[in-house]
N, CA and C of each residue as an Amber inpcrd file, in Angstrom:
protein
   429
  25.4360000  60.6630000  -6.0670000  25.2760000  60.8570000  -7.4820000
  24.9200000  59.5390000  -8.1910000  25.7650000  58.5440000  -7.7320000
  25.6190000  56.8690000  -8.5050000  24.1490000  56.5640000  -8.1920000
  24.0820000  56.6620000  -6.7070000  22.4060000  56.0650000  -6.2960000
  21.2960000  56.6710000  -6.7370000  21.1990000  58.3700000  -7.3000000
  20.0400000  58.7310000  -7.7470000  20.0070000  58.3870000  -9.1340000
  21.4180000  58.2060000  -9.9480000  20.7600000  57.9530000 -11.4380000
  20.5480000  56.6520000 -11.4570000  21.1620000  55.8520000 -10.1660000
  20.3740000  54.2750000 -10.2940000  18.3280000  53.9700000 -10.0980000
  18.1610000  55.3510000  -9.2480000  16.9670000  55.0220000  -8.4090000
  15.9490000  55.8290000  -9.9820000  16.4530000  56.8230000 -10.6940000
  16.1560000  57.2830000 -11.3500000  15.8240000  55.9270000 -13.0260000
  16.9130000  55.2770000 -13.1010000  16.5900000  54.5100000 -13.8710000
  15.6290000  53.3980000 -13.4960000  15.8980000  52.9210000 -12.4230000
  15.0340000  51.8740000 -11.9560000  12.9610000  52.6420000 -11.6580000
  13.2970000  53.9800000 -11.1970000  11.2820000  54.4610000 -11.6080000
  11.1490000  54.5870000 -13.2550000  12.3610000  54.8230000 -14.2500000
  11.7670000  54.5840000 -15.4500000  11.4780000  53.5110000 -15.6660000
  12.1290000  52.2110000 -15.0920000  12.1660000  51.1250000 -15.5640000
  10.4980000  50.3580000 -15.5190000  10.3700000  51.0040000 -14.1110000
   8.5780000  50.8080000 -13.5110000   7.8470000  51.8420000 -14.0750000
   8.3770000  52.6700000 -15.0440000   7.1240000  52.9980000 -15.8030000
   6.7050000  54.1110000 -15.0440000   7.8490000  54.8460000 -13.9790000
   7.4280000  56.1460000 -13.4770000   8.5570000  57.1530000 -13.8420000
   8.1690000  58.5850000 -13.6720000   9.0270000  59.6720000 -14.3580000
   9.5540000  59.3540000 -15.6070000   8.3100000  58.9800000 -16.3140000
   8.3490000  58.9580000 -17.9970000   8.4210000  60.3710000 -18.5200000
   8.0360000  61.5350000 -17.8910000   7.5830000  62.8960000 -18.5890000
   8.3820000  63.3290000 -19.3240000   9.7370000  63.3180000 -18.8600000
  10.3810000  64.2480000 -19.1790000  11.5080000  63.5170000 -20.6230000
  11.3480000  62.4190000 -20.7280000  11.9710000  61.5390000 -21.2960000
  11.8160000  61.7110000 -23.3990000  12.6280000  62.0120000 -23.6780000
  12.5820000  61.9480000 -25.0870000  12.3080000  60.6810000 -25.8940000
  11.2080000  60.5580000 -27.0840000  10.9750000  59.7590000 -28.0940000
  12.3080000  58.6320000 -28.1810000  13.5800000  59.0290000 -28.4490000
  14.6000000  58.5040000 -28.3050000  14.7640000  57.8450000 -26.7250000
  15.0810000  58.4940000 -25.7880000  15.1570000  57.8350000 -24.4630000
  13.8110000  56.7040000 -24.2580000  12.6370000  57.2900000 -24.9660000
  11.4970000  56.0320000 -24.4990000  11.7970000  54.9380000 -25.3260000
  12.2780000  54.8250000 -26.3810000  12.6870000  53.7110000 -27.4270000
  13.6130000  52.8130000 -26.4390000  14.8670000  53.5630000 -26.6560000
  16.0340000  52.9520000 -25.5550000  15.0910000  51.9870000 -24.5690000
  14.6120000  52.6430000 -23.2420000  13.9290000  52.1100000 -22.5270000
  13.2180000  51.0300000 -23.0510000  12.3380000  50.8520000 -24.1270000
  11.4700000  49.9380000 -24.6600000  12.4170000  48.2790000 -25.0360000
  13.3560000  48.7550000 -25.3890000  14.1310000  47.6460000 -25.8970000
  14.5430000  47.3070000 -25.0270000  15.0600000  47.9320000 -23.5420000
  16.4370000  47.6640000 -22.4140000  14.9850000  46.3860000 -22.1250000
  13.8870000  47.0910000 -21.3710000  12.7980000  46.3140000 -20.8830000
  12.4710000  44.6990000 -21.5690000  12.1660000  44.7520000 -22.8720000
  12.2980000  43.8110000 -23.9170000  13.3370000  42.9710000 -24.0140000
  14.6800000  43.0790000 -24.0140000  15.9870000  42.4780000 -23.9460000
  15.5180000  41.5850000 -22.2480000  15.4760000  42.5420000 -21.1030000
  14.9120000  42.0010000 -19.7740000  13.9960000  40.2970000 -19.9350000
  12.6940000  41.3680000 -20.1350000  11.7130000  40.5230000 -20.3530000
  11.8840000  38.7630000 -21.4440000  12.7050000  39.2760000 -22.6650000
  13.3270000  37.6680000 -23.0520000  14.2850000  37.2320000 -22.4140000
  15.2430000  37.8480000 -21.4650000  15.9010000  37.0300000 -20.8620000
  15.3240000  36.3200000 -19.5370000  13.7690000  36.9890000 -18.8460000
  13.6140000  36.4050000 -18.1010000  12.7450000  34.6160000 -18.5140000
  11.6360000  35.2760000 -19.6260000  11.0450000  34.3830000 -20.3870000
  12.0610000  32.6920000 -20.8700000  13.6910000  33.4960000 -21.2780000
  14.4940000  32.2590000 -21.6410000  14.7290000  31.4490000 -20.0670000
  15.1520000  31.9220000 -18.8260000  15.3310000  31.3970000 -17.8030000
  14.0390000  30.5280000 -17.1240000  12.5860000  30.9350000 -17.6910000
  11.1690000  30.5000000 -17.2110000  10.9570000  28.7940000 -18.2890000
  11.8220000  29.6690000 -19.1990000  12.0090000  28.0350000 -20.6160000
  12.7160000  27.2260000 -20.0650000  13.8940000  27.5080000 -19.4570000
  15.5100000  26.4380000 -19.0680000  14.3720000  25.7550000 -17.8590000
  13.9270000  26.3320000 -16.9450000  13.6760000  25.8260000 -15.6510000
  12.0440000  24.8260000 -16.2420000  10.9980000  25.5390000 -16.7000000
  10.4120000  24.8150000 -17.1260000  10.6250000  23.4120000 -17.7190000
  11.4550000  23.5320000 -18.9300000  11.9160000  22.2420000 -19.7030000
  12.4720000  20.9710000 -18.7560000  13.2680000  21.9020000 -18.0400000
  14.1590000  21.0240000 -16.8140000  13.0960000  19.9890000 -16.0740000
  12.0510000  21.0430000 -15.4020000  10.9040000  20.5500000 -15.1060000
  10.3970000  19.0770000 -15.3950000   9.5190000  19.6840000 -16.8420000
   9.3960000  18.7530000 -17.7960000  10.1580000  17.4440000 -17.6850000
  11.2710000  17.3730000 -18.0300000  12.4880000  16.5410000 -18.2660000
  12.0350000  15.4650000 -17.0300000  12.4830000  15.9780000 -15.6020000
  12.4470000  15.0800000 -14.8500000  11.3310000  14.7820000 -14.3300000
  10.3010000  14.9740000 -14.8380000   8.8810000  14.4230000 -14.3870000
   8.5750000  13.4100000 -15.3070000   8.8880000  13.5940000 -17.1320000
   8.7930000  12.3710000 -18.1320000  10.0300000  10.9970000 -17.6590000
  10.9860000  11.3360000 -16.7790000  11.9050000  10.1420000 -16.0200000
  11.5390000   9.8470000 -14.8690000  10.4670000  10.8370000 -14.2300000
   9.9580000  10.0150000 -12.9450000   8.4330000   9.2380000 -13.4730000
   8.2830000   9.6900000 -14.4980000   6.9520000   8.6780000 -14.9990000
   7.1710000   7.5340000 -15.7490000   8.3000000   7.5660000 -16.3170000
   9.0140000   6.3400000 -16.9670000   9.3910000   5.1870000 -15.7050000
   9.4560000   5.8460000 -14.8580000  10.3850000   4.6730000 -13.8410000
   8.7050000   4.4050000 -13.3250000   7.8490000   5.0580000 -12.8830000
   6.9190000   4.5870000 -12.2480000   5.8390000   4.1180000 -13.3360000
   6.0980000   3.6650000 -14.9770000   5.4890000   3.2270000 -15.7680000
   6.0520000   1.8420000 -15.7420000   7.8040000   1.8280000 -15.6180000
   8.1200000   0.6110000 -15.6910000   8.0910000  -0.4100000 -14.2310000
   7.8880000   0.7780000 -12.9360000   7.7330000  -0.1050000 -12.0400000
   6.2630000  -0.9740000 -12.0230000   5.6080000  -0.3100000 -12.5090000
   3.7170000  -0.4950000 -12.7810000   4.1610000  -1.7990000 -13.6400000
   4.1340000  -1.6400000 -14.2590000   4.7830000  -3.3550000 -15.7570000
   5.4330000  -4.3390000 -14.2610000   6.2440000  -4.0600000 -13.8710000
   6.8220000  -5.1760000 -12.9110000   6.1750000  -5.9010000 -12.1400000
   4.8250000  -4.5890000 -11.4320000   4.3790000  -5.4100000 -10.1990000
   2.7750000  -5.7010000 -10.6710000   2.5930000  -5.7470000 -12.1290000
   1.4790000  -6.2600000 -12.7490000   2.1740000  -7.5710000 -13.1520000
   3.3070000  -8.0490000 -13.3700000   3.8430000  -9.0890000 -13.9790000
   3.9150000  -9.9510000 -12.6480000   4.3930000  -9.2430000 -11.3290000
   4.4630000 -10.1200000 -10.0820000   2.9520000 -10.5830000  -9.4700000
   1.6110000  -9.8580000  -9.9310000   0.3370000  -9.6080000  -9.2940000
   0.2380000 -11.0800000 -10.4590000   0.3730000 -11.1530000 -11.8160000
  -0.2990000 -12.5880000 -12.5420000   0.3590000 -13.4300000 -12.1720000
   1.9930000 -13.4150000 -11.5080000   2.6800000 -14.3170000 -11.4000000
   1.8480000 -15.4810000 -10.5170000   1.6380000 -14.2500000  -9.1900000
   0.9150000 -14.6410000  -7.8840000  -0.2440000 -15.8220000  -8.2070000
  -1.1850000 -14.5290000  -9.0510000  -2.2600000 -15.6150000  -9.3770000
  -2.1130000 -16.4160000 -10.1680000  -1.1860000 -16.5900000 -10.7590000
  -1.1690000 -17.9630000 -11.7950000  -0.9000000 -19.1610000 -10.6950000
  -0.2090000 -18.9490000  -9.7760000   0.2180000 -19.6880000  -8.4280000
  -0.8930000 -20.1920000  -7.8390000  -1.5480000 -18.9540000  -6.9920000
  -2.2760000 -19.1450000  -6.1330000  -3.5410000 -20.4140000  -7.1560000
  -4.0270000 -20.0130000  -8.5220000  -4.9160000 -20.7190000  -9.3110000
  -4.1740000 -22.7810000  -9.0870000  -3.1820000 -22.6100000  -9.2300000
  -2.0770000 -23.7740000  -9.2900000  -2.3770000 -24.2340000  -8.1840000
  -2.5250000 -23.5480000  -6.8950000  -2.4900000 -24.3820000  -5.7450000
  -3.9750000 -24.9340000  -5.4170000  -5.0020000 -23.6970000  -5.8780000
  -6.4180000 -24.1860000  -5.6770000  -6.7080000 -25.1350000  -6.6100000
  -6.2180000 -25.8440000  -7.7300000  -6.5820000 -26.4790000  -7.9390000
  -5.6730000 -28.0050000  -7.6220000  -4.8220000 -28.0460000  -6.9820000
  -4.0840000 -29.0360000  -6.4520000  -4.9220000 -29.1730000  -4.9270000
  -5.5080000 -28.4430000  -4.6520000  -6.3250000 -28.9880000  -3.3750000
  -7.7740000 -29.3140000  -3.8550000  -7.9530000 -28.9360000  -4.6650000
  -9.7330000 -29.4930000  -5.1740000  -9.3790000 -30.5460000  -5.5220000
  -8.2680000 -31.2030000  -6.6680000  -8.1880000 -32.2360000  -6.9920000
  -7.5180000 -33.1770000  -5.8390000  -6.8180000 -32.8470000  -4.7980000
  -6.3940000 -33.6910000  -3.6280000  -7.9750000 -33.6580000  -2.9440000
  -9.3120000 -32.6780000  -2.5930000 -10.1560000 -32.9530000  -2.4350000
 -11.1950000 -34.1150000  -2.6060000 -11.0980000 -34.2150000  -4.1940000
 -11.4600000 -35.2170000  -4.9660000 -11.3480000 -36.6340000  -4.7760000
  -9.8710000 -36.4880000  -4.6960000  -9.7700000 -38.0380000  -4.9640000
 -10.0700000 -38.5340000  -3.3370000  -9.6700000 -37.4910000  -2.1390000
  -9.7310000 -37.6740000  -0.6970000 -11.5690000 -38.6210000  -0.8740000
 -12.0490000 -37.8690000  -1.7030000 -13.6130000 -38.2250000  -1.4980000
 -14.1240000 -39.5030000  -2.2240000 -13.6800000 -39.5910000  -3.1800000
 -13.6900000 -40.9340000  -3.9840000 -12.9960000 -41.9050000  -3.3240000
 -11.7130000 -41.7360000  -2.3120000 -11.0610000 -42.7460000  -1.9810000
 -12.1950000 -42.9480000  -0.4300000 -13.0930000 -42.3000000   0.2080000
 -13.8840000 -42.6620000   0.8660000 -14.7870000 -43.4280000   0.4830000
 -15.0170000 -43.5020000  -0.4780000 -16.5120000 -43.9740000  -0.9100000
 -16.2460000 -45.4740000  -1.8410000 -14.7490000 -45.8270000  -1.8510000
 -14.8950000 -46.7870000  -2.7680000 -14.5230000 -47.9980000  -1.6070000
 -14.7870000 -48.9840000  -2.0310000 -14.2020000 -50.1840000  -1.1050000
 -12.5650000 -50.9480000  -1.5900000 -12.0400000 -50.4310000  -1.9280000
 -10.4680000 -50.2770000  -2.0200000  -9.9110000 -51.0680000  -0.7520000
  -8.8600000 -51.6430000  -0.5190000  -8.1660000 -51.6510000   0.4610000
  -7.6290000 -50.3630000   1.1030000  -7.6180000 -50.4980000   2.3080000
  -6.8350000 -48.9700000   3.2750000  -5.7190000 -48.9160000   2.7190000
  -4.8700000 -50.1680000   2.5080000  -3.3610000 -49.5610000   1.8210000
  -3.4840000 -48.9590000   0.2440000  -4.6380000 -48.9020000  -0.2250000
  -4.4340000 -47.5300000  -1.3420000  -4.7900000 -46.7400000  -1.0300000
  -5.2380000 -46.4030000  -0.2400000  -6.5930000 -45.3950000  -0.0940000
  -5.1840000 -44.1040000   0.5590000  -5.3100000 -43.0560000  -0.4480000
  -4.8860000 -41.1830000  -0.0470000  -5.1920000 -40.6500000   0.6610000
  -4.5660000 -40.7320000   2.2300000  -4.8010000 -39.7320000   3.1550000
  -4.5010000 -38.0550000   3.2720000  -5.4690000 -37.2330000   2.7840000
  -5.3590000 -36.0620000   2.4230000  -6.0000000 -34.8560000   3.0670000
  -5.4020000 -34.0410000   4.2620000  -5.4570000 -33.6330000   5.1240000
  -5.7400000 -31.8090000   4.4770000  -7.2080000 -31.3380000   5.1420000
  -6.9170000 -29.8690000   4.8900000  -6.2610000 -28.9800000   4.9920000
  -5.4260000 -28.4250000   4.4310000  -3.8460000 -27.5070000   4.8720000
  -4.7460000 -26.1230000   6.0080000  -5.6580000 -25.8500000   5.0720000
  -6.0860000 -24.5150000   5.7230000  -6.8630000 -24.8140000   6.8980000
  -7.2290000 -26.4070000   7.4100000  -8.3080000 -25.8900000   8.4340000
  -7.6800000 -26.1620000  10.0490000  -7.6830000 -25.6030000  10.5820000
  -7.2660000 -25.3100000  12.2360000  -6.9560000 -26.4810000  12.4680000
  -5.9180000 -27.1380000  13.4060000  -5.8130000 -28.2170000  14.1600000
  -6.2840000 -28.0080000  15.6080000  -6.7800000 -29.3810000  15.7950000
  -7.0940000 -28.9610000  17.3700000  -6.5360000 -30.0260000  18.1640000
  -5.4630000 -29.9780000  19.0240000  -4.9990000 -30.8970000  19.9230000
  -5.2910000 -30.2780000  21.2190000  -5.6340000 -31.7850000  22.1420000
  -6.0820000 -31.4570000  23.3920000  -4.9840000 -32.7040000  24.3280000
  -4.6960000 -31.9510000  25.8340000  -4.4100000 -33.4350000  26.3950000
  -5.3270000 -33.8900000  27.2770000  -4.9990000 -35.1540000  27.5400000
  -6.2870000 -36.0570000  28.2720000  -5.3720000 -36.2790000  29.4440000
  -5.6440000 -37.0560000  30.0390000  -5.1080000 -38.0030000  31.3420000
  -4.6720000 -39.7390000  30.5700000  -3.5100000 -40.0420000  31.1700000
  -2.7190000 -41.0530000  30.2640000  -3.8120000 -42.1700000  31.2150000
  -4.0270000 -43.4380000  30.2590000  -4.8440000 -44.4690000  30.2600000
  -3.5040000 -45.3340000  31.2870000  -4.8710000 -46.1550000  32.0080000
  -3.7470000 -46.9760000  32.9950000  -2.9010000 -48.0680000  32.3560000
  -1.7130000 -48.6630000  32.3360000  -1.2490000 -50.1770000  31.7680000
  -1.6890000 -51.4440000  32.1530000  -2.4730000 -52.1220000  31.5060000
  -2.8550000 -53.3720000  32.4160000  -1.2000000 -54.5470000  31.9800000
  -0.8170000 -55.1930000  32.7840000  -0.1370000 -56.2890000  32.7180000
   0.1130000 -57.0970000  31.4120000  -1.1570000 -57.1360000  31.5290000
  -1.6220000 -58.4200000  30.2350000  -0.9320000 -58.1820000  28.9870000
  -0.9470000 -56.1890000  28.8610000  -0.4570000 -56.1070000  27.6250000
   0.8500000 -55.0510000  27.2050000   2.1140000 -55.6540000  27.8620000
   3.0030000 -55.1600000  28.2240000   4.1520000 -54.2170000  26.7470000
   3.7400000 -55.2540000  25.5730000   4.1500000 -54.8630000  24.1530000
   3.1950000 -53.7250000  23.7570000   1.6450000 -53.4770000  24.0970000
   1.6010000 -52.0910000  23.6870000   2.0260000 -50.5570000  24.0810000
   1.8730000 -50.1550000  22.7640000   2.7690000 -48.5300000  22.5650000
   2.0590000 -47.7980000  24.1750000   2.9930000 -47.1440000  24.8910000
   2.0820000 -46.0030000  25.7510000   1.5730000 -44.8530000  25.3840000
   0.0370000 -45.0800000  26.4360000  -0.7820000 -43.9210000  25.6080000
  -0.1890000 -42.7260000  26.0860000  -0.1100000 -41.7100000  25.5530000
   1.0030000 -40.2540000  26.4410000  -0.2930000 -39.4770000  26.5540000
  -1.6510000 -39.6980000  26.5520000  -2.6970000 -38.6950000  26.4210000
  -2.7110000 -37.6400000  25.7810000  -2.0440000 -37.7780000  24.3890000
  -2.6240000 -36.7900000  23.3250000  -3.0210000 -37.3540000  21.7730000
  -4.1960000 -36.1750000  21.7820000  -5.2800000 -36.7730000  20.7660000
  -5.8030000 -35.3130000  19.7840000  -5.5660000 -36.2040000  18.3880000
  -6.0320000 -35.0000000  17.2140000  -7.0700000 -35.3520000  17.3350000
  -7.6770000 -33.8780000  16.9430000  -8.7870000 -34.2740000  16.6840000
  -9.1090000 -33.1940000  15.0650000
């Protein structure tokens, strides 16, 4: 008895075995449906908004992480600008201190950071007698 006037309400509900249904019973129905329909609409609002909500806090955090690592990207290059020009100007003077006739004890020995070293070993040079105070050669040589 419970299950057919359930199965019975639920084909009115879909809009089947309307026939027999009175002006009054189709009203009823119209509103039960309506009452439905805004409560599903309010639950499509809660979840939506919710939505909403945490996507404007996941764009905030990835607006303020964006600001951070634009502030670390000029930091860099304000650096990296700092260092290229501490090697053009160690360049500089490396080149002027070639070209002038200065004594060696002023003269700035200024070595390229970036360019390859190349060490090789040789075979150690023999000691002659004669010159017992010089340093030994150990056969290695920059080049």
């Amino acid at each position: 008895m419970i299950f057919s006037l359930l199965s019975e309400s639920h084909r009115q509900l879909t809009g089947e075995q309307l026939s027999g249904l009175s002006v009054k019973d189709l009203q009823n129905l119209e509103n039960q449906l309506e009452m439905s329909l805004e409560g599903v609409r309010a639950k499509k609002e809660q979840i939506s908004s919710g939505k909403i909500k945490e996507l404007n806090l996941k764009g905030k955090g990835m607006h303020q992480e964006n600001i951070e690592l634009h502030k670390k990207i000029s930091l860099f290059l304000q650096e990296n600008n700092a260092l290229k020009k501490k090697v053009y100007r160690a360049g500089a003077v490396n080149q002027v201190n070639q070209y002038s006739h200065e004594p060696p004890s002023t003269t700035i020995i200024v070595h390229d950071l970036f360019a390859p070293s190349n060490i090789q070993l040789s075979q150690p040079q023999p000691q002659s007698k004669e010159t017992p105070l010089e340093a030994t050669n150990l056969g290695l040589q920059l080049h």
